[in-house]
N, C-alpha and C positions, 0 to 999 in steps of 0.2 A: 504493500500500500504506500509508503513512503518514497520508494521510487516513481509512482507516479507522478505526485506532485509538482517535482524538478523537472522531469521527462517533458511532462506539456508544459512547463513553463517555457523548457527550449524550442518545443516544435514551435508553440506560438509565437516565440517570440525570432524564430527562423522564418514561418511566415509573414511574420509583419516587417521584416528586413526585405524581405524578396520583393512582399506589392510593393513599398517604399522604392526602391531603388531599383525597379527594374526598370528599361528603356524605353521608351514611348516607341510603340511601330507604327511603320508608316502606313500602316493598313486602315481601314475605318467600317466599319458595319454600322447599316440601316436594316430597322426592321422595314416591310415591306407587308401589308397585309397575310401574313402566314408563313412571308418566306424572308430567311436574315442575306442582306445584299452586303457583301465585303468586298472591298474595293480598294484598289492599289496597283503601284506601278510591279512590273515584273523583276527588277533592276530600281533599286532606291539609292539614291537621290534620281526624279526624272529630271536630264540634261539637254541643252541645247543642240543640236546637231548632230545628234546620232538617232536612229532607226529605236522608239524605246517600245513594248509595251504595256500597254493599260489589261488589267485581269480585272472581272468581277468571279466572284464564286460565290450560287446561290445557290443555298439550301432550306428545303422547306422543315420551317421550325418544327415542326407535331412530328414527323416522323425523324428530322436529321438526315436527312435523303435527297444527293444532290439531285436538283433542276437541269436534270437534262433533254436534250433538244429541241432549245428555245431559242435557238439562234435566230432563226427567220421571223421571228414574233417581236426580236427585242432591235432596237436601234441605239447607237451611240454617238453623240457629239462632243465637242470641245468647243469652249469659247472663252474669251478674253471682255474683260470689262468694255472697248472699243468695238469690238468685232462682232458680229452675226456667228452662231450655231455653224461649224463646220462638220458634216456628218465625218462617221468613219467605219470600215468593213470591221465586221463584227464575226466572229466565228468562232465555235466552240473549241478549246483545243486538245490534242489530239492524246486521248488516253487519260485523260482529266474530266470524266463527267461533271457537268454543273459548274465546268470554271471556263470563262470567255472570253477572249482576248480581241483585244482593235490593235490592231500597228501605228505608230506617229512616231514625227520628225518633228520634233517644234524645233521654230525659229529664231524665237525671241525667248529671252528669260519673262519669268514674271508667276501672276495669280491666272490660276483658268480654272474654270468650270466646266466638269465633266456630269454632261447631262445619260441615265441610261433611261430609256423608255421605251413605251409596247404594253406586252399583256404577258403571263405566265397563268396557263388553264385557268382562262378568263379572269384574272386579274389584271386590273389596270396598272401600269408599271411608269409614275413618273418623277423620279429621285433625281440628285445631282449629288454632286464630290464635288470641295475645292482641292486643289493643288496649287502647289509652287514648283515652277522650274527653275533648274537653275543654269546660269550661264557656266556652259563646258568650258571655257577658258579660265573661270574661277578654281576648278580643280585639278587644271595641268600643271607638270612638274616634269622637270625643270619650268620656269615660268618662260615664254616669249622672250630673246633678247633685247626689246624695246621694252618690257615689263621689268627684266632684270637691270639694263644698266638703271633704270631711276628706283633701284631699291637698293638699300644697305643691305648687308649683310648678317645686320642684327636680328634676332628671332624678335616672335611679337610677346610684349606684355603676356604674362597670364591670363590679364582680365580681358583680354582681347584674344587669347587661345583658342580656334576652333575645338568643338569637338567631332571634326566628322570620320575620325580614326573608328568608332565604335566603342569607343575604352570609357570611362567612367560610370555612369550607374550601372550597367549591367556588371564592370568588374568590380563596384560595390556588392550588388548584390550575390554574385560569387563569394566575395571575402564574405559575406556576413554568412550565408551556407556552410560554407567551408568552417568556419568557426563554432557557429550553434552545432554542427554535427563534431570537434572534436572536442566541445565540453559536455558532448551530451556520453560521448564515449568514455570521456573523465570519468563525469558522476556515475556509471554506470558499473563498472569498475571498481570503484570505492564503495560503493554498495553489497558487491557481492564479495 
């Protein structure tokens, strides 16, 4: 009885380290009258001038059972604050039931609105996603030699530090795992 006490104090407290400090993904899910719509680029961060694309994977909540072949029912566009609705070929992909992909090149960096709409067995379907693209020249390395000669050599500030390495809360959340499980091994140990 006494080893429980300590025990769930670590699980919980392993748990509440993980939701804390895990990573925001770049994914997003809308409910959709019956069915949850997740949406996201294929390759995160979406960049300027490369071929990216756009997934939705839609599963009908009550059973968990992907929404398959609903390509010809569903449409999807893109658009920019300035711009009119540009449509885009939309098609299930292959070996992936219930997940759909549109191909794009954007041009410009910026905010866009990814609208998907139709119908899924007679339901009306008309959602949107924001996104941010970003300009491909921001993440090349070595940088342009007209970008390098007008920069020092200096790294930046901390407080100016990207993080787009991947590293920080998620390798929080790690350390805090990693830790609640080898004092839960401690006390477990000293127990017996």
């Amino acid at each position: 009885m006494s080893i429980k006490k300590p025990l769930f104090a670590l699980v919980a407290l392993s748990v509440l380290l993980t939701g804390i400090a895990t990573p925001v993904l770049a994914h997003e899910t809308q409910a959709v009258d019956g069915y949850d719509v997740t949406f996201g680029g294929a390759d995160e961060p979406l960049i300027t001038d490369e071929r990216m694309w756009l997934e939705f994977e839609i599963v009908d909540t009550e059973t968990g059972a992907p929404a398959a072949g609903h390509a010809e029912n569903l449409t999807v566009s893109v658009q920019t604050s300035e711009a009119e609705k540009t449509p885009l070929d939309l098609s299930e992909k292959h070996g992936e039931p219930g997940v759909y992909e549109a191909p794009v090149v954007f041009a410009e960096p910026g905010d866009y609105v990814v609208h998907l709409e139709g119908h899924l067995d007679g339901v009306d379907v008309h959602t949107h996603f924001e996104k941010t693209v970003t300009d491909r020249a921001e993440l090349e390395y070595p940088a342009s030699e007209s970008e390098a000669a007008g920069n020092s050599t200096d790294s930046q500030p901390n407080d100016e530090q990207p993080d787009e390495a991947g590293f920080g809360s998620g390798s929080i959340a790690l350390a805090g795992l990693g830790l609640g499980t080898v004092i839960g091994a401690v006390l477990l140990r000293r127990r017996r």
